[in-house]
NUFI-748753 format. One record per atom (N, C-alpha, C): residue in one letter; atom name; x, z, y. Coordinates in Angstrom, 3 decimals. Layout:
REM NUFI-748753
["A" "CA" [X Z Y]],
...
//
This chain:
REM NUFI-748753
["X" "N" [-2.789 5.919 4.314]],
["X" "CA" [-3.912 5.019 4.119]],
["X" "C" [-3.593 3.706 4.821]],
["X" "N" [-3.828 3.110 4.446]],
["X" "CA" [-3.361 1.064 4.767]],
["X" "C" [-4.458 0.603 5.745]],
["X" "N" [-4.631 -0.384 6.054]],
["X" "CA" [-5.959 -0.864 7.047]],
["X" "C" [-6.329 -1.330 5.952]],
["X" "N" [-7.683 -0.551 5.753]],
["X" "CA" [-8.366 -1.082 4.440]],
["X" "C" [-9.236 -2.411 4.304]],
["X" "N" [-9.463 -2.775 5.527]],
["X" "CA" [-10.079 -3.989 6.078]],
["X" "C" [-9.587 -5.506 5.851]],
["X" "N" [-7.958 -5.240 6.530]],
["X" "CA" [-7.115 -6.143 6.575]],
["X" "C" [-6.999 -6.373 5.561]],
["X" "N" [-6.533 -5.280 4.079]],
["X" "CA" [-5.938 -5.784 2.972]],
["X" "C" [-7.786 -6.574 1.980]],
["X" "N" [-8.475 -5.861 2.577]],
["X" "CA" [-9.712 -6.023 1.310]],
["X" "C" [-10.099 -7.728 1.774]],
["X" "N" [-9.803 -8.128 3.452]],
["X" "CA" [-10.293 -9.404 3.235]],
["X" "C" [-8.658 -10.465 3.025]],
["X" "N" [-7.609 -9.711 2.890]],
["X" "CA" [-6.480 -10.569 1.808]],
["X" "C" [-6.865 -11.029 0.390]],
["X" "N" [-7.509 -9.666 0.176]],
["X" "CA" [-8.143 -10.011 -1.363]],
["X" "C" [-9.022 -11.152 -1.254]],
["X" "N" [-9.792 -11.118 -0.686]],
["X" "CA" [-10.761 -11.886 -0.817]],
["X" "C" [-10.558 -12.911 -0.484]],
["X" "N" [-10.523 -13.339 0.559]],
["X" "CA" [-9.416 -14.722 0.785]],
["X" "C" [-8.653 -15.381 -0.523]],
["X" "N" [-8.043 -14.141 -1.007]],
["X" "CA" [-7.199 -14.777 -2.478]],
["X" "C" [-8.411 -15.231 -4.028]],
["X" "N" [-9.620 -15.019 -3.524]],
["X" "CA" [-10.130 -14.938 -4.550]],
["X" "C" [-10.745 -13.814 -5.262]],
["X" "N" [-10.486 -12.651 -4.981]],
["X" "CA" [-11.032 -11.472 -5.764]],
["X" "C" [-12.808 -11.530 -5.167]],
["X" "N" [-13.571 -10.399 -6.264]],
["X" "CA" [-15.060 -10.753 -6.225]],
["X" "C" [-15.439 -8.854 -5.114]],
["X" "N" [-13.710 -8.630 -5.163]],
["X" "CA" [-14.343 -7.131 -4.975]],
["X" "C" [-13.025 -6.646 -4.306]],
["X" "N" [-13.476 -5.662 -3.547]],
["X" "CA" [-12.278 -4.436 -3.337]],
["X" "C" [-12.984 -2.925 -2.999]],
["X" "N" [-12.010 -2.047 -3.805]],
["X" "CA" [-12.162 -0.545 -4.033]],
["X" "C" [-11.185 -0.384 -3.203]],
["X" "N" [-10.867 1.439 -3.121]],
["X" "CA" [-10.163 2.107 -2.601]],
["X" "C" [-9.732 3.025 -3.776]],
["X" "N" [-8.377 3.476 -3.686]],
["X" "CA" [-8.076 3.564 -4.740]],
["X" "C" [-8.606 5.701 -4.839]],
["X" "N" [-9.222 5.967 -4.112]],
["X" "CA" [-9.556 6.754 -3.474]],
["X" "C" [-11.193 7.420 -3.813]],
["X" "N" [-11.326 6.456 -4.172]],
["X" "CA" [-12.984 6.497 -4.091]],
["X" "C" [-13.384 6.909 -5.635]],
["X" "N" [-14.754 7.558 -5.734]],
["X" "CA" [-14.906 8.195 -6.632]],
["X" "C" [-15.359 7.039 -8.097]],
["X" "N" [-15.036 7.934 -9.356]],
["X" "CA" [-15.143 7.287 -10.604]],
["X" "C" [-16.527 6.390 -10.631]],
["X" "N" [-17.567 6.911 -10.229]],
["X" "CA" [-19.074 6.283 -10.455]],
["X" "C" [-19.049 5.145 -9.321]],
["X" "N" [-17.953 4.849 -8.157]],
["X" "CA" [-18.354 4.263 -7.295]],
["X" "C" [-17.260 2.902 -8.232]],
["X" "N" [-16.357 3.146 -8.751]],
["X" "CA" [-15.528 2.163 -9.058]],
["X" "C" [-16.355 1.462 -10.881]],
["X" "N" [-16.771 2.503 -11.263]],
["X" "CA" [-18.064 1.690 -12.458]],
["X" "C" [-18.652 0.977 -11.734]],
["X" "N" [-19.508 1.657 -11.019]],
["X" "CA" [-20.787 0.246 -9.943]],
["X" "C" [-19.741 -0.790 -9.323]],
["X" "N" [-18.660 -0.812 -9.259]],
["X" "CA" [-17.955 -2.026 -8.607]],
["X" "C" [-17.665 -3.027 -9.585]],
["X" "N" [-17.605 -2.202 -10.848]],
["X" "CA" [-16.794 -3.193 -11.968]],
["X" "C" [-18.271 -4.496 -12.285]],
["X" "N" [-19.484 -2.930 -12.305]],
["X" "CA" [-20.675 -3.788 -13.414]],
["X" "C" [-21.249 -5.032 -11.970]],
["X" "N" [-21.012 -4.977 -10.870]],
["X" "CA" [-21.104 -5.568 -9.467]],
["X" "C" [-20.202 -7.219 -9.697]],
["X" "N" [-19.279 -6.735 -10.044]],
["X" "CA" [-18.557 -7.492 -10.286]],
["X" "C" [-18.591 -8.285 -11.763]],
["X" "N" [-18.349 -7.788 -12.664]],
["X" "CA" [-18.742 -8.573 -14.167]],
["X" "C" [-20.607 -9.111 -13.880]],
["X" "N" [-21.478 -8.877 -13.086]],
["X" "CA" [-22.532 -9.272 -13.169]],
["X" "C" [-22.423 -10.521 -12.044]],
["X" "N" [-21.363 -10.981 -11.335]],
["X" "CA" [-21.283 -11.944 -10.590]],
["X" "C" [-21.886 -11.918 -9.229]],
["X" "N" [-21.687 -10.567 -8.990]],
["X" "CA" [-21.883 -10.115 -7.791]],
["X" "C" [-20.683 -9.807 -6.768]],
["X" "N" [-20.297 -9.971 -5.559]],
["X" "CA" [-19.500 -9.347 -4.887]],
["X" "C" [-19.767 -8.005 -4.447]],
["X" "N" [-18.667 -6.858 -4.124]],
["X" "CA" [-18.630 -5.517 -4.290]],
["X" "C" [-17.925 -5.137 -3.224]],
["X" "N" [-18.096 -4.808 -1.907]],
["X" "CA" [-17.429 -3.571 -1.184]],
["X" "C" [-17.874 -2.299 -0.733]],
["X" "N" [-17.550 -1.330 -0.567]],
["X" "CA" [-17.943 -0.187 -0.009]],
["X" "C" [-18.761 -0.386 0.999]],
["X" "N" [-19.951 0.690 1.007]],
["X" "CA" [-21.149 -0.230 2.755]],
["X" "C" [-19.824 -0.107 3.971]],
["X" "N" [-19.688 0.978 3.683]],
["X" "CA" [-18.386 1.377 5.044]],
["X" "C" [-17.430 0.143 5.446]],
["X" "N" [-17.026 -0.208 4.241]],
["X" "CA" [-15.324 -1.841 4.566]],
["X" "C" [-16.689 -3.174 4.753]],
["X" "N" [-17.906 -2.881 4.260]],
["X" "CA" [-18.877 -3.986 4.928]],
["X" "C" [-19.186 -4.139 5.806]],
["X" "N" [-19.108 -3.074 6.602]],
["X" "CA" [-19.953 -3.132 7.676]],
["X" "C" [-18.307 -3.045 8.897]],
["X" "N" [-17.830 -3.069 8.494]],
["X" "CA" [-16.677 -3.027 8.942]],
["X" "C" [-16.354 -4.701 9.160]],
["X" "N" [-15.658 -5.329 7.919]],
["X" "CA" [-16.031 -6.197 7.799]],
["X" "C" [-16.729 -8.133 8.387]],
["X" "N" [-17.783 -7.195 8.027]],
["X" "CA" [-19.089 -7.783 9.178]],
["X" "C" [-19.332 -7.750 10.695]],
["X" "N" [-18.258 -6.513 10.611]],
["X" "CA" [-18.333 -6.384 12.739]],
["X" "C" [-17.208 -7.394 12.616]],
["X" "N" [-15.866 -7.351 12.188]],
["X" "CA" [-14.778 -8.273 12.747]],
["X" "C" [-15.250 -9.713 12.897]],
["X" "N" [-16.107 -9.921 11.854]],
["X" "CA" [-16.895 -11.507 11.508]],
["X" "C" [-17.596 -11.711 12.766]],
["X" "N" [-18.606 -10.734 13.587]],
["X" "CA" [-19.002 -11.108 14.756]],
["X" "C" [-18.963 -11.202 15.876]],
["X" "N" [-17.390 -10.547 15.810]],
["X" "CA" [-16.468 -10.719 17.261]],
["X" "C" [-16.070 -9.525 17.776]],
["X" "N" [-15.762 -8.583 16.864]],
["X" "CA" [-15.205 -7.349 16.936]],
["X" "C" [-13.598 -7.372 16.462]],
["X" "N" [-13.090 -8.121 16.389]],
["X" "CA" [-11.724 -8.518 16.106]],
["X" "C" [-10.876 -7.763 16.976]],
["X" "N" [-9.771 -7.415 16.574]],
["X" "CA" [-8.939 -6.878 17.689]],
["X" "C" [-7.700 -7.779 18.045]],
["X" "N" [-7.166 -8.203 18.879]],
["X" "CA" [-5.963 -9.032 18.965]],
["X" "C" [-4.991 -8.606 17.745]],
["X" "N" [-4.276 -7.676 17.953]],
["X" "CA" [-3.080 -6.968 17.003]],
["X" "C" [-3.617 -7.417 15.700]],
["X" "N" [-4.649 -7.518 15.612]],
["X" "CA" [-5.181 -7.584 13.846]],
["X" "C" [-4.856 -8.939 13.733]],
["X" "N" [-5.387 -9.905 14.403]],
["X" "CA" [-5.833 -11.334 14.398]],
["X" "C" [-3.968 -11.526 14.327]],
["X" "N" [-3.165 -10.954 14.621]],
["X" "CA" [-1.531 -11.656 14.675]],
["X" "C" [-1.191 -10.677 13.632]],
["X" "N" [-1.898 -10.017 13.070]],
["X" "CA" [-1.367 -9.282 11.374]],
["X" "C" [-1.603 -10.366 10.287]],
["X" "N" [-2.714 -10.464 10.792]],
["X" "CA" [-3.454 -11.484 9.935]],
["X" "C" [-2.051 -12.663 9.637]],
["X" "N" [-1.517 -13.076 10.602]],
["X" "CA" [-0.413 -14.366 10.235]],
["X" "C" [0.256 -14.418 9.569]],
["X" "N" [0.463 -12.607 9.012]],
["X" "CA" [1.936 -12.337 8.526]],
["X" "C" [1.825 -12.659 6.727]],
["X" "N" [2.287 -13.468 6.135]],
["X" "CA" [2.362 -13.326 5.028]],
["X" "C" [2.864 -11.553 4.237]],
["X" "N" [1.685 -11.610 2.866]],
["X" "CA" [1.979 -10.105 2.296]],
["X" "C" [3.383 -9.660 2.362]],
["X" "N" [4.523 -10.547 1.920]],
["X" "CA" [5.678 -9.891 2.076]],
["X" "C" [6.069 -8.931 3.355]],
["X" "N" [5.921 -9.842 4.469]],
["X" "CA" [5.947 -9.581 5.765]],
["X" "C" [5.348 -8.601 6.461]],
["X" "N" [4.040 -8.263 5.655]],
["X" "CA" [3.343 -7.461 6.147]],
["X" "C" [4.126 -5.992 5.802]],
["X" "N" [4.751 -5.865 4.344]],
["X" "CA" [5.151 -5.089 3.984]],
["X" "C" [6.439 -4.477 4.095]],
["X" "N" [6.890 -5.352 4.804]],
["X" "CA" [8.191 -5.282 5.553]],
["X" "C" [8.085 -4.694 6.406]],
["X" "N" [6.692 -4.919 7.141]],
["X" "CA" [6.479 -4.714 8.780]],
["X" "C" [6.049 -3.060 8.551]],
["X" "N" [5.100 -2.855 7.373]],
["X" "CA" [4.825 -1.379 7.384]],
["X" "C" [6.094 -0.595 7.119]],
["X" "N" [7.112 -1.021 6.267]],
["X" "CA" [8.352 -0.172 5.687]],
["X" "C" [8.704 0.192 6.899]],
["X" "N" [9.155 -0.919 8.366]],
["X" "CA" [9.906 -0.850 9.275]],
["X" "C" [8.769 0.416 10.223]],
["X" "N" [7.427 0.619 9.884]],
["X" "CA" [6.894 1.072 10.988]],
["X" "C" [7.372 2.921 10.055]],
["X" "N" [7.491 2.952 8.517]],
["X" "CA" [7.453 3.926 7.953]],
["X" "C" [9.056 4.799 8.202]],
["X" "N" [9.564 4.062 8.944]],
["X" "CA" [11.574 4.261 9.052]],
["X" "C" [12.295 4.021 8.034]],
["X" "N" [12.132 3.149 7.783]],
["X" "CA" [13.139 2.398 6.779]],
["X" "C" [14.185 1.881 7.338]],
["X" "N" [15.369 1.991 7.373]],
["X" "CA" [15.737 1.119 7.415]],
["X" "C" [15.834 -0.324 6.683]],
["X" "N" [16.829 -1.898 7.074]],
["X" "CA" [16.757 -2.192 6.674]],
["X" "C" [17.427 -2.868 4.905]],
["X" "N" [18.090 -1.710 5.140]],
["X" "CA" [19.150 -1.747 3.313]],
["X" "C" [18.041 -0.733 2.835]],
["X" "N" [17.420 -0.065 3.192]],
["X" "CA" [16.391 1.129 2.426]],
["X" "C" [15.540 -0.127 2.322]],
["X" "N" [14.959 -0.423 2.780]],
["X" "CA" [13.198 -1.939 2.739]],
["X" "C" [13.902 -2.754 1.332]],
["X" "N" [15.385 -3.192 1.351]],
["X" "CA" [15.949 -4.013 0.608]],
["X" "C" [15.682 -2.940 -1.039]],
["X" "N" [16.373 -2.384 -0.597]],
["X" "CA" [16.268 -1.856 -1.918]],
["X" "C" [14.723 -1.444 -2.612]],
["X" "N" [14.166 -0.572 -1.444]],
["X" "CA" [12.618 -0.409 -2.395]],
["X" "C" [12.277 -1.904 -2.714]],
["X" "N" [12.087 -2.768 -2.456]],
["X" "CA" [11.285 -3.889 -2.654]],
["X" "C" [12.399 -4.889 -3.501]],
["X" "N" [13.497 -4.337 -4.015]],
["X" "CA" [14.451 -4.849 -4.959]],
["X" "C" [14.434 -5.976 -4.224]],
["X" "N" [15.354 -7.047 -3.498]],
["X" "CA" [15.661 -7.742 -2.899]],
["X" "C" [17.048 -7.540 -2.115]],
["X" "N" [18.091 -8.737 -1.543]],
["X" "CA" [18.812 -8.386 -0.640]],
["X" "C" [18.444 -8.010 0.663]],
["X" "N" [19.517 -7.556 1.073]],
["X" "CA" [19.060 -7.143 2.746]],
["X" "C" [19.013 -8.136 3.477]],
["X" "N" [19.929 -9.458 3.064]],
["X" "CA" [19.484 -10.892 3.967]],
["X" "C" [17.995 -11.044 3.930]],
["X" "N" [17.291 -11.086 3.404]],
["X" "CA" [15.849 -11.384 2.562]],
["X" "C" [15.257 -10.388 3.655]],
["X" "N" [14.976 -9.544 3.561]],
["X" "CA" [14.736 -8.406 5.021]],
["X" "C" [14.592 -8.655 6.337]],
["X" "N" [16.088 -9.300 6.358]],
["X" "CA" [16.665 -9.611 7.613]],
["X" "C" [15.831 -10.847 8.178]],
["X" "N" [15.346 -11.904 6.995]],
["X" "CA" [14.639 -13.183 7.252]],
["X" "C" [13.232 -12.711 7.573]],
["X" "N" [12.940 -11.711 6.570]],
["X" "CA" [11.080 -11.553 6.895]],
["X" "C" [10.976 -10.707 8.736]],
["X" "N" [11.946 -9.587 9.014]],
["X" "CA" [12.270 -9.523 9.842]],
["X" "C" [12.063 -10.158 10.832]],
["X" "N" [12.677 -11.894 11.523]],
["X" "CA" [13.050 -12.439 11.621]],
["X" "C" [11.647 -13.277 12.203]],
["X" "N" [11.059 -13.198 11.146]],
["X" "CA" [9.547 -14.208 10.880]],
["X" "C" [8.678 -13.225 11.324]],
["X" "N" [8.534 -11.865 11.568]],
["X" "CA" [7.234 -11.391 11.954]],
["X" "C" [8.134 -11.066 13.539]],
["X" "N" [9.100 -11.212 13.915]],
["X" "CA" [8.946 -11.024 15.406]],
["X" "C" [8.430 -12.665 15.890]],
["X" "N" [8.992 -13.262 14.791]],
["X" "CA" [8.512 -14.610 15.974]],
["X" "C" [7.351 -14.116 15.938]],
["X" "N" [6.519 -14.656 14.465]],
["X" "CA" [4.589 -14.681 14.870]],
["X" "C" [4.417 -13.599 15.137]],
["X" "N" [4.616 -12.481 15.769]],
["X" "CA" [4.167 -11.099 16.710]],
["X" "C" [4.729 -10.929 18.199]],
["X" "N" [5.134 -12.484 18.731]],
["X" "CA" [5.921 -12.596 19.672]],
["X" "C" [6.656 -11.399 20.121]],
["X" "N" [7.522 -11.229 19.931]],
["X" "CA" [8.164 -9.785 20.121]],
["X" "C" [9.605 -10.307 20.071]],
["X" "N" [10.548 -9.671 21.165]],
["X" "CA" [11.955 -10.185 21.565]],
["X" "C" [12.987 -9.557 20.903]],
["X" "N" [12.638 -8.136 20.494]],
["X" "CA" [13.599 -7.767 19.897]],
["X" "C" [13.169 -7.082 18.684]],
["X" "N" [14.618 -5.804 17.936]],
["X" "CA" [14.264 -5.236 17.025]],
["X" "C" [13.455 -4.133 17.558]],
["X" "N" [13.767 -3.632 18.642]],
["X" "CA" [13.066 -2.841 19.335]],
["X" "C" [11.532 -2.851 19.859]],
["X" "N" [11.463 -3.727 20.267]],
["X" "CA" [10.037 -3.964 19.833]],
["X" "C" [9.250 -4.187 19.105]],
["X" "N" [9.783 -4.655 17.359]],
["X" "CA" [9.290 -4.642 16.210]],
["X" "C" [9.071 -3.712 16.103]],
["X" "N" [10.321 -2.926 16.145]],
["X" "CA" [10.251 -0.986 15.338]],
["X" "C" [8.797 -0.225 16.448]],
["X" "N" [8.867 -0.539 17.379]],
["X" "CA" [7.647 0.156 18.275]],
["X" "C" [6.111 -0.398 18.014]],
["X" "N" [6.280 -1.871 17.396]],
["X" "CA" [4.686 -2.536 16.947]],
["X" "C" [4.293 -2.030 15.542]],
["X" "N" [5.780 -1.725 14.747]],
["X" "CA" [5.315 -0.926 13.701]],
["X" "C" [5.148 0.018 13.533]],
["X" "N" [5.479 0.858 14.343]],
["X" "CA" [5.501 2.292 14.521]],
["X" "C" [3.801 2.743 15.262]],
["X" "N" [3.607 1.694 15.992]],
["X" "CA" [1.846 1.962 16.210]],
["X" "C" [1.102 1.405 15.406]],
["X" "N" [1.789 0.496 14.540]],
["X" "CA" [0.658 0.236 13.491]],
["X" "C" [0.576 1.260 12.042]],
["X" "N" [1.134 1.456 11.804]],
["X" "CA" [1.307 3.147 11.035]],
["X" "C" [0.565 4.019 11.598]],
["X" "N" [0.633 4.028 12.401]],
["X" "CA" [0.452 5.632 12.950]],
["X" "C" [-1.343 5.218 13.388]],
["X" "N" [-2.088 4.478 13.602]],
["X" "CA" [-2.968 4.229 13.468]],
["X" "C" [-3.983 3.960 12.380]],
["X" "N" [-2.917 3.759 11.462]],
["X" "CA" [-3.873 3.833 10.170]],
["X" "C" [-3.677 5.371 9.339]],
["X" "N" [-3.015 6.346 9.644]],
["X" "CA" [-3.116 7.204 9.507]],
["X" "C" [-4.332 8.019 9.480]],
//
């Protein structure tokens, strides 16, 4: 399971009117659609109220420096927390391993973090927390 929070206000940020879980039952994803085609915005009360706490100062640091990471990056950052290496990250995500090596590269800076070793340990608790 992903931080459903983080990704639902990516969406939204990008423009979407809504976010589901891919998880959630058939009648809940109808009421999202007709929510949505009626020009309404749509989240689960649960990712709202969720949500709505980060909006009033329930933020957590770690989140607020996830937040920086562009999607690629982010997904880099979960592969690396999932044990990927980095020719395995290259290949699932069809790309070279230089390309890796750069996003790499870019989430230790903005996660201030000195090494690979401390990447692999920020990703490795960020996994394992959204578990």
């Amino acid at each position: 399971m992903k931080d459903e929070t983080l990704y639902a206000e990516r969406c939204l940020h990008a423009g979407a009117m809504g976010y589901i879980n891919k998880e959630e039952a058939p009648d809940k994803v109808i009421e999202a659609i007709r929510a949505i085609v009626s020009g309404r915005v749509w989240l689960s009360p649960v990712l709202s109220e969720q949500l709505l706490h980060r909006m009033v100062g329930g933020r957590e640091d770690h989140r607020l420096l996830l937040e920086t990471l562009m999607d690629r990056e982010l997904e880099v950052f979960e592969l690396i927390g999932r044990g990927f290496t980095t020719r395995e990250t290259a290949q699932r995500l069809q790309v070279i391993h230089k390309t890796i090596e750069a996003h790499r590269e870019h989430v230790k800076s903005k996660l201030s973090l000195r090494n690979a070793a401390q990447l692999t340990r920020r990703a490795v608790q960020w996994v394992e927390r959204e578990l």
